[in-house]
MIDREN-425415 format. One record per residue (C-alpha): x, y negated, z negated. Coordinates in steps of 0.25 Angstrom, whole numbers, plus 5000, padded with zeros to 4 digits. Layout:
BEGIN
XYZ...
! end
This chain:
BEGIN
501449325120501149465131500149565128501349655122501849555111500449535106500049665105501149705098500949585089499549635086499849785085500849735074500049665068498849785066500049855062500249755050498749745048498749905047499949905037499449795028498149875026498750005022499649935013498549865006497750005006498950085001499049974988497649984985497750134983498950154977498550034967497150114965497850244964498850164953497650144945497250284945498450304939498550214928497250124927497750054918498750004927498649824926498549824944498849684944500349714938500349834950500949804964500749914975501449874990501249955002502049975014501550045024502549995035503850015025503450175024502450175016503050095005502150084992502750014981502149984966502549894956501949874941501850034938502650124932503150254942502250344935501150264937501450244952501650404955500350444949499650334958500350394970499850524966498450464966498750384979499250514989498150594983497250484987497850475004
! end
């Protein structure tokens, strides 16, 4: 493997890395921010993904529409 390939192998790796965190960061605040808004929510039945590389893709499953606009209310207010 040349100098080329393996830096590009390793830049996308960091680049992976570097997603993989946001993504994990971006699911613990919009589940704290789903708590906000309804604490009594039962979290374990909630799934929150994130996406960053798909355009910022969130999705939410196990709450109600309502549910999930109020917590991104809270959740930009936050940013």
């Amino acid at each position: 493997m040349n100098s080329n390939e393996k830096e590009l192998e390793l830049a996308h790796e960091l680049t992976h890395n570097v997603n993989d965190a946001l993504n994990r960061k971006i699911e613990e605040r919009f589940r704290s921010a789903l708590f906000l808004a309804d604490p009594s929510l039962n979290m374990d039945a909630v799934t929150v993904i994130s996406n960053v590389e798909n355009d910022n893709e969130l999705n939410v499953d196990g709450v109600d529409d309502e549910t999930i606009d109020k917590a991104m209310a809270i959740f930009e207010a936050q940013q």
